[in-house]
C-alpha positions in Angstrom: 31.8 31.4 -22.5 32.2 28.1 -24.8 34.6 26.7 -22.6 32.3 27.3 -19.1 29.2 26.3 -21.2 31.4 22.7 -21.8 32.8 22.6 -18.5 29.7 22.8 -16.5 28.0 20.6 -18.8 30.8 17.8 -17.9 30.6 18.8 -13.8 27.0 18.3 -14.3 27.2 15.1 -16.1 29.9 13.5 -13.4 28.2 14.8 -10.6 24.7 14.7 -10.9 24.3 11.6 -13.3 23.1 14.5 -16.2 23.6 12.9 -19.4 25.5 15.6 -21.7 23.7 15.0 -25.0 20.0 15.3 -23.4 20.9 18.6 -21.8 22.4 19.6 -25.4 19.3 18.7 -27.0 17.5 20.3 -24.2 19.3 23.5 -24.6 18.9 23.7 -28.0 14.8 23.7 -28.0 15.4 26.5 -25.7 18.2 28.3 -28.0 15.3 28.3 -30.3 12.4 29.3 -28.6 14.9 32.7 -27.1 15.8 33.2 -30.8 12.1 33.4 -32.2 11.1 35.2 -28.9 13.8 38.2 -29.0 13.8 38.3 -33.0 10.4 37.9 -33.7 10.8 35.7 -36.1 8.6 33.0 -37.3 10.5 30.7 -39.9 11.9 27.6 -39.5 15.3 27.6 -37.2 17.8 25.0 -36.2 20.5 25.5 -33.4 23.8 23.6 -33.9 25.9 23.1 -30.5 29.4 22.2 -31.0 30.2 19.7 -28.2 34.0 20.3 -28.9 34.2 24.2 -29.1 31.2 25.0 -28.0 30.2 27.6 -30.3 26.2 28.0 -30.7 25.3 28.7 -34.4 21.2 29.8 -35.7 20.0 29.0 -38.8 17.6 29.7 -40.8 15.7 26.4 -42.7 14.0 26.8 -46.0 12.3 24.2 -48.4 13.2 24.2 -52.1 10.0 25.1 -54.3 9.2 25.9 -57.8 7.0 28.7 -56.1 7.4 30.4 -53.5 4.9 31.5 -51.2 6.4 32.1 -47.9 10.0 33.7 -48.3 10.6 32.7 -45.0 10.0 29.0 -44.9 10.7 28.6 -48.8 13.8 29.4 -51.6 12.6 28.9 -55.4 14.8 26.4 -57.3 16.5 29.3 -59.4 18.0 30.8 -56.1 18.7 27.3 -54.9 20.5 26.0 -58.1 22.6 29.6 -57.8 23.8 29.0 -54.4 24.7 25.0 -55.4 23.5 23.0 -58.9 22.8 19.7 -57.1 19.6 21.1 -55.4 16.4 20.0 -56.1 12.6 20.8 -55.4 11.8 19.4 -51.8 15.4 20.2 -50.1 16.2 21.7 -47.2 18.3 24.2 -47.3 20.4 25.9 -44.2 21.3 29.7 -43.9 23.3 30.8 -40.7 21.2 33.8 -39.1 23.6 33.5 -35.8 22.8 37.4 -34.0 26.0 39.5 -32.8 24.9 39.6 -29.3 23.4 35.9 -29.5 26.1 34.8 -27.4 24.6 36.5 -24.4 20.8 35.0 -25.0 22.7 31.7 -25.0 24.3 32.0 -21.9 21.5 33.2 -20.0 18.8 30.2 -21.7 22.0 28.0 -21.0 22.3 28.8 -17.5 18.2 28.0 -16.9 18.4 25.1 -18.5 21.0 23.9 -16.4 19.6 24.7 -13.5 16.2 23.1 -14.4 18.2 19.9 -15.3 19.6 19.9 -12.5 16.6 20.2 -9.9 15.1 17.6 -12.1 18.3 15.2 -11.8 18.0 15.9 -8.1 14.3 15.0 -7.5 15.0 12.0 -9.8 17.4 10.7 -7.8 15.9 11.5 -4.4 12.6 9.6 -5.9 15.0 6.3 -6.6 16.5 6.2 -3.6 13.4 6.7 -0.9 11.7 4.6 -3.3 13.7 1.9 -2.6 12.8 2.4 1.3 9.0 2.0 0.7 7.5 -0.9 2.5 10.0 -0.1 4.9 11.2 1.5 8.3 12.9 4.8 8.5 14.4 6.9 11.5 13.1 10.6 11.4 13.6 13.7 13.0 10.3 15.8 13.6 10.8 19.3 12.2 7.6 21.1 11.8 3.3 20.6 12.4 0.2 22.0 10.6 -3.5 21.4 10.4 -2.8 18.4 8.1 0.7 17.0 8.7 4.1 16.5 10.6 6.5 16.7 8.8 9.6 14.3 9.5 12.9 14.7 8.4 14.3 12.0 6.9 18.4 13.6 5.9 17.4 14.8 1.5 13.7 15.2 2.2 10.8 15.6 4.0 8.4 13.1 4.9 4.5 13.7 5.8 3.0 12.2 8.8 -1.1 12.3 8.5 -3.4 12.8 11.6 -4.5 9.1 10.6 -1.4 7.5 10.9 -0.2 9.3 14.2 -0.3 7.3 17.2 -3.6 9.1 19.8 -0.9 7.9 22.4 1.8 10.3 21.3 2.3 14.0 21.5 5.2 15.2 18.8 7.7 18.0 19.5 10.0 19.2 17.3 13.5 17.3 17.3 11.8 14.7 18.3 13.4 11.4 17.0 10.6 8.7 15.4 11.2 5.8 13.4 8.3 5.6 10.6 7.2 3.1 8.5 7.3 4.8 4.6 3.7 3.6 3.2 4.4 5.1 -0.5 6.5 7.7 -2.4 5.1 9.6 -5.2 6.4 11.6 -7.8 5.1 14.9 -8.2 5.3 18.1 -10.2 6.7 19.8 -7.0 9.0 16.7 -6.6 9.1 13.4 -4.8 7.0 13.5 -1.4 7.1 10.7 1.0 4.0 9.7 2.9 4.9 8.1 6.4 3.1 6.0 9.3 3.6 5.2 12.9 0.0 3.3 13.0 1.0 0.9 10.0 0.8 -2.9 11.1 3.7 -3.3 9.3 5.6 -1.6 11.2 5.6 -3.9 14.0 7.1 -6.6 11.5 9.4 -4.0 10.5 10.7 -3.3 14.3 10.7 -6.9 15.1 13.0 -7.4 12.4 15.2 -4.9 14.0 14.8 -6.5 17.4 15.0 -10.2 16.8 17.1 -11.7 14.6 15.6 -15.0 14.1 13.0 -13.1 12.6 15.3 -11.1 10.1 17.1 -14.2 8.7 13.5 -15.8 8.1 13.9 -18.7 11.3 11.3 -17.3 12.8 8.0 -16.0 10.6 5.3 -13.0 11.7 2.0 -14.5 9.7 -0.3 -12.1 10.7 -0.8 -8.9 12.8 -3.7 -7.0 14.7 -3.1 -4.0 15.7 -4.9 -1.1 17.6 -1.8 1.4 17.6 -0.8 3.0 20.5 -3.1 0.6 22.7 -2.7 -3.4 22.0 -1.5 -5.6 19.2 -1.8 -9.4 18.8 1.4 -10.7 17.0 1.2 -14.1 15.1 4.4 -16.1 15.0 5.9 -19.5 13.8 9.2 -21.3 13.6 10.4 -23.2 11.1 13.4 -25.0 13.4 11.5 -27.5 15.6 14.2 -26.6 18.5 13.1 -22.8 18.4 10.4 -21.5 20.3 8.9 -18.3 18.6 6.9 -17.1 20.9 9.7 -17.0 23.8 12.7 -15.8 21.0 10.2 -12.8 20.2 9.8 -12.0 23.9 14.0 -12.7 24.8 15.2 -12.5 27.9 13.1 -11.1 30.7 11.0 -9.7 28.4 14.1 -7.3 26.7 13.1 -7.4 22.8 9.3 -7.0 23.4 9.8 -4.4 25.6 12.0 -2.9 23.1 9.4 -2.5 21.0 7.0 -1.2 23.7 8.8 1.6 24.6 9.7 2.8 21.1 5.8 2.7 20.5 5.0 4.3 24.2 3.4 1.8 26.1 1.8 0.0 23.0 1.1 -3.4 24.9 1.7 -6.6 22.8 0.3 -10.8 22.6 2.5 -12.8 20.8 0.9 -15.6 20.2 2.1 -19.0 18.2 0.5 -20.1 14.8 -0.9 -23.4 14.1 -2.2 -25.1 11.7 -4.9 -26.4 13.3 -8.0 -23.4 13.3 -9.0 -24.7 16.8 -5.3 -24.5 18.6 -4.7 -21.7 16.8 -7.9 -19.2 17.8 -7.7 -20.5 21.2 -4.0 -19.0 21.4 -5.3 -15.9 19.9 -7.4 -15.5 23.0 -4.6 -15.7 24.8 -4.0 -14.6 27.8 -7.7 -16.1 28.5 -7.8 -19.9 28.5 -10.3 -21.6 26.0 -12.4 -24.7 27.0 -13.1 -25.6 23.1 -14.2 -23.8 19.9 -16.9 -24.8 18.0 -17.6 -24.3 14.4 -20.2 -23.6 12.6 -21.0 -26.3 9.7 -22.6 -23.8 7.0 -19.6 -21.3 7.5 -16.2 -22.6 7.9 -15.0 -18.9 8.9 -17.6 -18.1 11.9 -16.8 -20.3 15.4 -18.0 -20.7 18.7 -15.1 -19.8 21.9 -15.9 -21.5 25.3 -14.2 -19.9 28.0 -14.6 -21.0 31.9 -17.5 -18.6 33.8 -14.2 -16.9 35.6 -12.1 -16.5 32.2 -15.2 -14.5 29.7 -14.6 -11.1 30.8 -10.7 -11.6 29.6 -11.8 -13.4 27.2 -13.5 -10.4 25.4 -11.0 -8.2 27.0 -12.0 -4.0 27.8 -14.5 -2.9 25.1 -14.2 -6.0 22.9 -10.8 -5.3 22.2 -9.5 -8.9 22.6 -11.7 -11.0 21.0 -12.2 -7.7 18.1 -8.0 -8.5 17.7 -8.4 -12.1 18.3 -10.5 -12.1 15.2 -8.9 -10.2 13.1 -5.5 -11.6 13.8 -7.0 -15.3 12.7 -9.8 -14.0 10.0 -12.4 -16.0 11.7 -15.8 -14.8 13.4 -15.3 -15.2 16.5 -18.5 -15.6 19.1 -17.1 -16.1 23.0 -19.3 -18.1 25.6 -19.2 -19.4 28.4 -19.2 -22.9 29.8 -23.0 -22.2 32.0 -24.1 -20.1 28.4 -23.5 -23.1 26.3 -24.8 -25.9 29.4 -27.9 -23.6 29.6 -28.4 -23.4 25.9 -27.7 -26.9 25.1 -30.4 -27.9 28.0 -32.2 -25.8 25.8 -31.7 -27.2 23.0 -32.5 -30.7 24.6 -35.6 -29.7 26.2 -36.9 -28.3 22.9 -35.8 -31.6 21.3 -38.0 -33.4 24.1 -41.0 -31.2 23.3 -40.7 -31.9 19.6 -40.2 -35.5 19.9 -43.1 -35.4 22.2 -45.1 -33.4 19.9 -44.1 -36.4 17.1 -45.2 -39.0 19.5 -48.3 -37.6 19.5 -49.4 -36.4 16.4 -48.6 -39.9 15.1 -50.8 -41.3 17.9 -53.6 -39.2 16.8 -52.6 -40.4 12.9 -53.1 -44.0 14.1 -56.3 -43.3 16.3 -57.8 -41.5 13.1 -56.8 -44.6 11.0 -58.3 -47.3 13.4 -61.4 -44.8 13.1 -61.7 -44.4 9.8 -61.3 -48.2 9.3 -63.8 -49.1 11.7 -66.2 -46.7 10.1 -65.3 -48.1 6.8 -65.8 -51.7 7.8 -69.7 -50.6 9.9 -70.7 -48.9 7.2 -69.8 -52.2 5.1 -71.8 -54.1 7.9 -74.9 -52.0 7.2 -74.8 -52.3 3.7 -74.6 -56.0 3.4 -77.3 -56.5 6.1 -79.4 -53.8 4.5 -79.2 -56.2 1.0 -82.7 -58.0 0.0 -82.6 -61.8 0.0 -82.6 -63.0 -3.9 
């Protein structure tokens, strides 16, 4: 048995990464516990594993006292100093209590322990390795579906696929191959579970990455990204080579890479539009495919703005249900209010014709100020009149 105990402990150790001395150690605590549980006894035990013969030897631990009040945990000094001279009150001293059949106990708590190691080493390393995939995009097999989840294979484990990050646009069967994006792994007591999305925004950077190269060796950059999954996303792009369009490497040829992307999201229709620096250019191509007159912003917040569209160009401007402008906005972090060109004519005439009233309405309240003044002084100056005529002669 000493010989398979040592074996297995070095398979173990080569194969699954086990270190040797923490499943000794390990194995010993259990030794212990087995001893006190099929002995019934209660004093202090040490189990020695010899990593060379592997022989397993109990014993029992006392503490040298000048009395004793626990024959179990403690040894007066008399029956100390008989057994060897040199010991003195507080040492420990080690009697071998090894059981005939302990070899048996051993192999079973050994076997346990081994196992136990091992499921741990296993979940350990499955946790380092799909840890490293978080953040990014993983290809899937659909196995199974409950209430709550689909679960996806992913080759050493399965992944879960909540109702919120399913696309409404798609209907899973089993076998059915996804790529996913991995949002986060946890480690749990059951073991590492993986927690998967197909609605992620980052997904779409992940699958452009895939597509388009310029993208994957940083030549072209994804700066932001709206997305309603399984409907419409608005992509924003930039290139840092002068000579490279983004917009038209992200589409490629007739439309191939996009469309790439399309169909591995099932019809999932996509803007790419470019960056700019400049707020105004770059809300106006966020609206694309409408065209923009100008944008307006507003002086007390820098982050809300004004769209003017042609009469013929605000319904696509807004886009079905709001969805455009609602993407536009979130795509650029600015509030976003669209009008037209006859909205803003008809509410600057507005504006003008209120501006008329209330310059009239200045013209004549100061008119009435100065009538009131020329009154008042001419009352002033016959009331003075009166009063000096109204004077006796001296």
């Amino acid at each position: 048995m000493s010989k398979e105990m040592l074996n297995a402990l070095d398979t173990l150790e080569a194969e699954k990464g086990v270190s040797k001395t923490i499943v000794i150690e390990a194995l010993e605590a259990a030794l212990i516990s087995a001893y006190k549980r099929h002995y019934g006894q209660s004093q202090n035990v040490e189990v020695d594993f010899d990593e060379n013969e592997g022989d397993i030897n109990v014993y029992a631990v006392k503490e040298v006292t000048d009395e004793v009040m626990d024959s179990q945990l403690e040894i007066s000094l008399k029956d100390a100093t008989a057994i060897n001279p040199a010991y003195e009150v507080g040492d420990r001293i080690r009697f071998e209590v090894t059981p005939k059949d302990f070899g048996r106990i051993a192999a079973q708590t050994a076997k346990q322990v081994i196992l136990q190691r091992v499921r741990e080493a296993e979940r350990s390393i499955i946790y380092d390795e799909f840890s490293a995939y978080e953040n990014d995009i993983m290809q899937g097999v659909v196995e199974r579906q409950d209430r709550r989840y689909i679960y996806v294979n992913l080759g050493k484990i399965e992944a879960v696929l909540s109702k919120q990050d399913q696309m409404p646009n798609e209907h899973y069967q089993a076998h059915d191959k996804i790529k996913v994006y991995v949002t986060r792994v946890e480690n749990t007591s059951k073991g590492p579970q993986v927690f998967v999305s197909r609605t992620h925004p980052d997904l779409l950077r992940r699958l452009f990455e895939q597509e388009v190269p310029e993208i994957y060796d940083g030549t072209v950059e994804i700066l932001s990204i709206a997305r309603e999954a399984g409907d419409r996303a608005k992509i924003a792009v930039r290139s840092i080579d002068p000579d490279i369009d983004p917009v038209g490497t992200c589409v490629g040829p007739q439309g191939q890479r996009v469309q790439a992307l399309v169909n591995e999201l099932k019809g999932e229709n996509m803007d790419i539009v470019e960056w700019n620096e400049d707020p105004a250019i770059y809300i106006a191509n966020s609206l694309n495919p409408s065209e923009v007159s100008d944008v307006i912003f507003d002086m007390e917040n820098p982050k809300v703005c004004t769209v003017v569209v042609p009469d013929n160009q605000l319904s696509l401007a807004i886009g079905k249900r709001g969805q455009n402008a609602r993407l536009a906005a979130k795509l650029t972090a600015y509030k976003i209010d669209i009008k037209s060109e006859s909205d803003m004519e008809d509410f600057y005439a507005q504006l003008d014709e209120e501006e008329d009233a209330s310059e009239a309405t200045d013209t004549e309240e100061v008119e009435d100020t100065v009538l009131e003044d020329n009154n008042e002084a001419f009352d002033e100056e016959h009331v003075s009149n009166v009063s000096d005529e109204s004077e006796p002669e001296s």
